[in-house]
N, C-alpha and C positions, 0 to 999 in steps of 0.2 A: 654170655652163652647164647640169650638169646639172636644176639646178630649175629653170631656162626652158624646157627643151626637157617638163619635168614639163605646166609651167603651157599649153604652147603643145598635149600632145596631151590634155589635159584640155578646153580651150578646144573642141579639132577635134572632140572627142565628144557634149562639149556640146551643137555646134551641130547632129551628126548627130542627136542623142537629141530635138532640138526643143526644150531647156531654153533654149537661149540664146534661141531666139524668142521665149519665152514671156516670160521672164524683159523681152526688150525690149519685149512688148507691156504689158506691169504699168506698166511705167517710164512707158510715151506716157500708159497713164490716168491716170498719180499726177501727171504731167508737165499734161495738160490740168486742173490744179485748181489747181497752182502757176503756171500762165503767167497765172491771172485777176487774181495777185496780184504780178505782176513788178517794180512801182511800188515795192511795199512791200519785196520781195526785196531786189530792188538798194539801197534805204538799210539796211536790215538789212547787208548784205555790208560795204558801207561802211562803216556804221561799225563794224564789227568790225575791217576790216583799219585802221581807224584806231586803234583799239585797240591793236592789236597795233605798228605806230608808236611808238604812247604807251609803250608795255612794253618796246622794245627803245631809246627812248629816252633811257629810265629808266635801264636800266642803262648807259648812259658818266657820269650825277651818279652812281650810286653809284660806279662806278670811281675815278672823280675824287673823289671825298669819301671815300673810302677811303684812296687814294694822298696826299691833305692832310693826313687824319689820323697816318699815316707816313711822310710826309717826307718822300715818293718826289716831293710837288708841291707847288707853294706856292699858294695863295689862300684865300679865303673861303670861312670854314666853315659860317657862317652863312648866307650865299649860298647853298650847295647845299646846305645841307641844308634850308633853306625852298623852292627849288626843287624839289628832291626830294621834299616832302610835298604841292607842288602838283603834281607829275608823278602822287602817289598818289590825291589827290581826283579829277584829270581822269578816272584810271581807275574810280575807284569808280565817279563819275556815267555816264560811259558803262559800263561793266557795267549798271548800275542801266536806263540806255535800251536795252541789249540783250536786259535781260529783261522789260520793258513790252512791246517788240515782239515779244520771240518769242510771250508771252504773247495777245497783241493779233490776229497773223495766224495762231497755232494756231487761237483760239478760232471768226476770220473762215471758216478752210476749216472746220472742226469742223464748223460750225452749214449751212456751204453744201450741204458733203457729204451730211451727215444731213438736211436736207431735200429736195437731189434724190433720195436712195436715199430715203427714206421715200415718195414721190408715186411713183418707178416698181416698186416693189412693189404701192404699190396699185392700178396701172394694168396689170400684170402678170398673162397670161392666164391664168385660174383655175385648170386644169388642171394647167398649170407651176409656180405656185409653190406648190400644195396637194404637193409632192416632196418639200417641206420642213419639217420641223417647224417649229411657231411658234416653239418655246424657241431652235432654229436662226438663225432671222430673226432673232431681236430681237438676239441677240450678236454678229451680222456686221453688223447695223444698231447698235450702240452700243459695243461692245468695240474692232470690226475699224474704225470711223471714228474711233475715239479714236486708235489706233494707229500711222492716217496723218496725222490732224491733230495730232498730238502729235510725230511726228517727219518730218513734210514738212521741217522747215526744216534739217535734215542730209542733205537729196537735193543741196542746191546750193549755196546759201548756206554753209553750215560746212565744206563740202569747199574751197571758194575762200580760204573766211578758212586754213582750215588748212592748205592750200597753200601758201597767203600768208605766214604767220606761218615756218611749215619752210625757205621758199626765203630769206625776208628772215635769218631770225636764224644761217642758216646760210650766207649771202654776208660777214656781219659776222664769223662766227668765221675763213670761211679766211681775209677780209679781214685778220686781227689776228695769227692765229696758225693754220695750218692740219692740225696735228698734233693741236687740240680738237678738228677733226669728226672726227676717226677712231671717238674716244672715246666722242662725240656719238649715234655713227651706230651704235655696238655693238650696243646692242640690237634694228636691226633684222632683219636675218636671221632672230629668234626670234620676233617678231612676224608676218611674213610667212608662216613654216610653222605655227606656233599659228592665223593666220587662214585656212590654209586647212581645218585641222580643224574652225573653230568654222563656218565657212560651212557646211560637210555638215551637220551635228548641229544648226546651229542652223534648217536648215531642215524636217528633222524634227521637232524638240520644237516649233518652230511647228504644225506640221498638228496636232500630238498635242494639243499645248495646246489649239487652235482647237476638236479636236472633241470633248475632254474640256469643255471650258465649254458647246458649245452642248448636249451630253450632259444637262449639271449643269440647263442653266438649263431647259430641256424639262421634265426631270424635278420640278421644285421649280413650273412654273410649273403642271402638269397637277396637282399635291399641290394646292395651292392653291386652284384652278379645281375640285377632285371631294372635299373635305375630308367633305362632307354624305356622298357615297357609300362613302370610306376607314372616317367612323365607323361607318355601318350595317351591312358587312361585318367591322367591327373586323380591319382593316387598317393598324392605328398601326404595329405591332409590326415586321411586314414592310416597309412604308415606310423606316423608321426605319432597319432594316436594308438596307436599298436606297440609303440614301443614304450611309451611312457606307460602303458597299462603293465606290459612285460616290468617297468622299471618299478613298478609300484608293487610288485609281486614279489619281488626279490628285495625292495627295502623292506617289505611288511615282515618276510623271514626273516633277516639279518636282527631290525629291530625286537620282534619276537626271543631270539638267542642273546640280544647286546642287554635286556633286561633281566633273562638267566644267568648271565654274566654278573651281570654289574649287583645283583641280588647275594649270588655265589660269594664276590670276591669284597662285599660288605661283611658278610660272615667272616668271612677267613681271617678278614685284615681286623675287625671286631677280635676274635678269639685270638690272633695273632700279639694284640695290643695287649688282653689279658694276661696272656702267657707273659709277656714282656716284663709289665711292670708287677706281675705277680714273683717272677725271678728277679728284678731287681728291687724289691721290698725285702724276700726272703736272702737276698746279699747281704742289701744291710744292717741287718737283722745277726746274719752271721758274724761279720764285721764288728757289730756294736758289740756281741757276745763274747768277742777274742776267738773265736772257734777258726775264720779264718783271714786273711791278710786282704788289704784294699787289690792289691794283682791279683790275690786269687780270682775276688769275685769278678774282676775284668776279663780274666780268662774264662770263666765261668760263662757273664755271660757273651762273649762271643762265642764260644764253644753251642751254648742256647741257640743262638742265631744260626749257627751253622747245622747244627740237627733241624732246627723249625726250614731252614732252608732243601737242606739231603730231601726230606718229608713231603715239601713240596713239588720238588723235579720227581722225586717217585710217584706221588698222585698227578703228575702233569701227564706220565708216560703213559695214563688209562686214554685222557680222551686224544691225543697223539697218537697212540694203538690205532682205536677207532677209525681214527684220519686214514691213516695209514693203510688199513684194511679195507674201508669203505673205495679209496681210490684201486688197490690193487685186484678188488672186485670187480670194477669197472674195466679196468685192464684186461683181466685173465677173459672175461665173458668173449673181447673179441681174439682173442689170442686160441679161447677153445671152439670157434669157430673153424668147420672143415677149411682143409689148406689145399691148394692144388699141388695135381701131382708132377713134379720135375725129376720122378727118378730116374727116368732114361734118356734125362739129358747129354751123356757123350752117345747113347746111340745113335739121338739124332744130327750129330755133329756128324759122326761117321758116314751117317746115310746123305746129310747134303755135301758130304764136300768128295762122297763118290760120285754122285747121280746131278747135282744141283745145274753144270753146267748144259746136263743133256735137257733141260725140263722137266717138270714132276707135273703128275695130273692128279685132280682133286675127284675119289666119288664116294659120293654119297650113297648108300647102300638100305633099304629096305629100312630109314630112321623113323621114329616117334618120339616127338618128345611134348611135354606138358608143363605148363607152368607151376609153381608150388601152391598156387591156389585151384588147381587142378585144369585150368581152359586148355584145353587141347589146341595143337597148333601144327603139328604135323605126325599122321600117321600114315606109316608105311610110303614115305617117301626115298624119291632117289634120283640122283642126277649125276652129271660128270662134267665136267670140265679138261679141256689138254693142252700143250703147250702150243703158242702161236694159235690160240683162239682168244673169239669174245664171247661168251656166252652172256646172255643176259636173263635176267630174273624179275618178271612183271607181275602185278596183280594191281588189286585194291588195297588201301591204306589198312592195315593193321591184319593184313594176312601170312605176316611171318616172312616177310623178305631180310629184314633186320637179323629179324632173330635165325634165319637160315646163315647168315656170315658170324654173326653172335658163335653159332654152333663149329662152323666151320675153322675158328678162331680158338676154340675151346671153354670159349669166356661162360659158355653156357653145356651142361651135360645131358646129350638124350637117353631117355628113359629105355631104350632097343632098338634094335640097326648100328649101323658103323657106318665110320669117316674117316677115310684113309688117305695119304697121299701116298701115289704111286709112282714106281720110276719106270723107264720104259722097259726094262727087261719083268716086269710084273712086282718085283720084290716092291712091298711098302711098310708103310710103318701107321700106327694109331692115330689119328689127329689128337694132341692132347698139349697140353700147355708147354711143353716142352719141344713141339712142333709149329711155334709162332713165328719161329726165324726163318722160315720158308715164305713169309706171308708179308706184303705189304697192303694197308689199309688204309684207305679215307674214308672216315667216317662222313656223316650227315653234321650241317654244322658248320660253324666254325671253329677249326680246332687249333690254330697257331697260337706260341705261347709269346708272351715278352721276350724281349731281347732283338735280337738283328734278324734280319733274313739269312743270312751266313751261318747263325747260331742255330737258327731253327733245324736248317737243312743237315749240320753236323749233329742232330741229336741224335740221327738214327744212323748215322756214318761219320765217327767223328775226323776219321783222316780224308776226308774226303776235298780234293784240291778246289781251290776256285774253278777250275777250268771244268772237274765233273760237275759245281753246283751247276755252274755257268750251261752247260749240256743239259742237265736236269728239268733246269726254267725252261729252254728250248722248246725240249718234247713237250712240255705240259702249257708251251705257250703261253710262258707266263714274263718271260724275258724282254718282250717289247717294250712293257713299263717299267722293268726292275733296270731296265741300262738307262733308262731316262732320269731316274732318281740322283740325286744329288749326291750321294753314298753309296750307290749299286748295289749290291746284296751286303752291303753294310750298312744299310737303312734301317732303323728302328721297328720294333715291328711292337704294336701296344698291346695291354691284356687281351684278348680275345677276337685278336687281328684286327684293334682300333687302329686307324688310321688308312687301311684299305676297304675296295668295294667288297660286298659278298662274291663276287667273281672275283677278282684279284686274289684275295684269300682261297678259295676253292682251286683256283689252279697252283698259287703255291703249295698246298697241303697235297697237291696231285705230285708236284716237281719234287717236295719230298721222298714220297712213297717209291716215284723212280729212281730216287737218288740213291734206293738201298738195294736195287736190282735184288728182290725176293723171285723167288720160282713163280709165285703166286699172285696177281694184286687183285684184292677187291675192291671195288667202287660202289657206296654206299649215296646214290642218288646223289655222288662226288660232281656233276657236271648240271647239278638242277637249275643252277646260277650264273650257267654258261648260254650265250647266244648258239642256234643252230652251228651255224658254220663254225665258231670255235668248238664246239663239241666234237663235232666231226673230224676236226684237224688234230683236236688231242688225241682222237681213237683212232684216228692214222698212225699218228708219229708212234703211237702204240706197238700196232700192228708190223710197223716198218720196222721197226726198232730189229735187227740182229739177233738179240736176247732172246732164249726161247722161254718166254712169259707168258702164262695162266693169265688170262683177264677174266674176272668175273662180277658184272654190274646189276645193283641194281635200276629201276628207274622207272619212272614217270610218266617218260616222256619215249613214246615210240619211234619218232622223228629217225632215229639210229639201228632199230631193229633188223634193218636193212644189210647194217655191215656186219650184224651177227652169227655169229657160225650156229648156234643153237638157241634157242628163246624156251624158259622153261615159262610154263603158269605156277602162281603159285595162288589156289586158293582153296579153300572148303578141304583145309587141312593135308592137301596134297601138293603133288609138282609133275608135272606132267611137261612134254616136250609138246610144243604148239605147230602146226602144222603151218604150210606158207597161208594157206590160206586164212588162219585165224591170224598170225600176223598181220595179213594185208586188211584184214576188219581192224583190228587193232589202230592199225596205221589210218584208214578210213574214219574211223571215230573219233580221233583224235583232234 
């Protein structure tokens, strides 16, 4: 009485503390992945509780072929015991189809899961999920879905079978003899206060675990990713030690839990041993009595075994829950992250593929926008951009030229004003995330991924013929070394455009962006890595280009301000149009 009335104001604080809400709202998300597969659930269930049929079946042949072999009954030995070995194959085969299916529907949600989390992170507004480490993301995205698709099928399914199997084998024991469930049922009471320690603690060493891995994986993934910059500071040493401290942190938890464990699972298998031989003393006991037969007690105590077993997969399914919860917490946190909006995506299909071949011009209207940590970076600016221009966009380093293409791209949202692109008859449309297809961009950097130079170029145009790449490299001047390659734009091309110079790279990430003739291209300090005179030639072949294409750069480097149609400033949170004459200073200082 008193451990209910325990469980009953645990429960009441719970639900004050808001855990139990939370806790049911994990359940409804882990719940909408499993109800896709309910089809599958329900024969899973089944055949388990067939199973378990078959298992308690099994033990009246061995009773009976026990009680043959001592006299206690007369018949065929050979009878049950060939039945008996076909009671043991029915079981192997279905074991054998319960682990195909468990196999079969982890894998189905595994793969569902991690491809709807993997598209709404990337649909997830920039701002939002730049809070998170990348090392973060990738292990709530591959750990924390392993986790659920690996043990969804203990939310429902194996709670019923174990139900099932606990309530059947123990209607048979009082059925037979009712003084074995006593014996049967010993070890629960230790079960029940063991689970409610592991619940606590195991929802801890989850969070610990979760943010020691995404720790680990951050760290090992940014080593990786700055290896070039680790050796030129000769950084190995510290590294090195940086991670062995990480590793020391995470065996210190592990160890911490493997002693709660192995403490827990002392008890269990202790009270397990009692239960055991306390039920098979009181067999033969019975046995010696005449009360009942040597088969009984055999069925007896396996029947023992198989409740003390039900008993145990029911208290497994507490800190499993847990598991379970604690990753789809981690899940849901970036999934209720603001999303970008794509719902006027056929209008803007509509609008580029009336207006797209005439040119679209980009303006910027009367914007402010602020960072979430509040530093202002532009207010009440405005600019424009038109087709068969360059417009360029200069300042000082950290005065929002970035972030003015950031915006212009939608990746970033201002706080007041508008961004529109316009067609030449005036009709325009919102710049918003669904307005990206109008826009080619080279960022700062280098941004080629693995694979060929062919693959690269097809990622933003996948039918896109050799002959277009081949024109592509041209304009961007990047063709003179790609035909000299050994494999021509079927040259390799390593993680983060190893194997080329910073210019080589920069002008391919150029021959891309034309590759996809957008209305729009911006250039993001895209030519910082280029010598004068190829800068100049790519913002020709630009220019010359037929295409009526929006250019708009930023840069550095005034050298080119020259062949600019408009030069805005961008600083002290504005953008103003620069007159020739602060140009020709610009160009002067330079």
């Amino acid at each position: 009485m008193k451990l209910l009335m325990e469980y009953i104001h645990k429960f009441i604080k719970a639900s004050k503390d808001g855990r139990l809400k939370e806790f049911l709202e994990e359940t409804r998300w882990i719940y909408s992945y499993i109800r896709r597969f309910w089809k599958s659930m329900i024969l899973y269930t089944v055949v388990g509780m067939v199973s378990t049929v078959v298992s308690i079946a099994s033990t009246y042949i061995s009773r009976d072929l026990v009680d043959i072999i001592t006299g206690h009954k007369t018949g065929a030995v050979v009878k049950y015991f060939a039945i008996m070995i076909l009671y043991g194959l029915i079981s192997m085969v279905i074991g054998q189809v319960i682990n195909y299916m468990s196999t079969i529907i982890s894998m189905r949600v595994d793969q569902q899961i991690r491809s709807e989390i993997f598209e709404k992170i990337l649909i997830t507004d920039y701002e939002s999920i730049t809070k998170y480490h990348s090392g973060d993301l990738l292990t709530r995205w591959s750990s924390d879905t392993s986790i659920i698709s690996n043990g969804v099928l203990n939310y429902i399914p194996n709670m019923i079978v174990s139900i099932f199997r606990f309530i059947a084998a123990l209607a048979v024991v009082i059925y037979n003899d009712w003084t074995f469930a006593l014996f049967a049922l010993g070890s629960f009471p230790v079960t029940l206060l063991l689970s409610r320690t592991l619940m606590r603690r195991m929802r801890n060493n989850n969070d610990r675990s979760a943010a020691l891995s995404a720790k680990m994986s951050g760290f090992n993934q940014e080593t990786f990713a700055n290896i070039q910059t680790i050796k030129a500071f000769d950084l190995i040493g510290l590294y090195v030690e940086h991670l062995k401290q990480l590793q020391r942190e995470y065996m210190g938890m592990k160890i911490d839990f493997q002693k709660m464990s192995i403490g827990t699972s002392f008890i269990m298998s202790t009270v397990g041993l009692l239960v055991s031989y306390s039920a098979y003393g009181w067999g033969i006991y019975r046995v010696w009595s005449g009360n009942i037969s040597y088969g009984t007690m055999t069925q007896f105590l396996s029947l023992s075994g198989t409740l003390t077993g039900a008993l145990s997969s029911l208290t497994a399914l507490v800190p499993s829950a847990i598991a379970l919860t604690t990753s789809a917490r981690r899940l849901m946190d970036i999934l209720e992250m603001p999303k970008e909006d794509y719902s006027r995506i056929e209008d803007a299909v509509a609008f580029g593929e009336k207006y797209e071949k005439q040119g679209l011009t980009l303006r910027v209207s009367d914007m402010s926008y602020a960072y979430h940590n509040a530093t202002n970076v532009f207010e009440h600016a405005s600019m424009e951009a038109h087709p068969h221009e360059i417009v360029a966009l200069v300042g000082p380093s950290g005065e929002g030229k970035t972030t003015m293409l950031r915006l212009i791209l939608a990746v970033l949202r201002p706080q007041c004003g508008s961004l529109d692109v316009v067609a030449e008859n005036g009709e325009q449309i919102e710049v918003a995330p669904y307005t990206r297809r109008f826009f080619s961009y080279v960022p700062q950097g280098n941004t080629m991924f693995s694979g060929t130079i062919a693959e690269n170029m097809r990622n933003v145009k996948p039918n896109a013929t050799d002959e277009e790449i081949i024109d592509a490299l041209k304009a961007a001047c990047a063709w003179d070394f790609v035909q000299k390659l050994p494999d021509g734009i079927h040259a390799s091309i390593q993680e983060r455009g190893g194997g080329f110079s910073e210019g080589q790279a920069q002008r391919l990430s150029i021959a891309r962006a034309l590759l996809l003739k957008a209305p729009i291209l911006l250039l993001d300090e895209a030519t910082s890595a280029l010598d004068v005179k190829t800068e100049r030639a790519v913002l020709k072949n630009i220019m010359n280009d037929d295409y009526p294409r929006t250019c708009i750069v930023t840069t550095h480097r005034p050298t080119v301000l020259s062949m600019c149609h408009r030069v805005y400033g961008i600083e002290e949170q504005g953008c103003k149009v620069l007159s020739k004459d602060e140009i020709q200073k610009l160009i002067d200082v330079f």
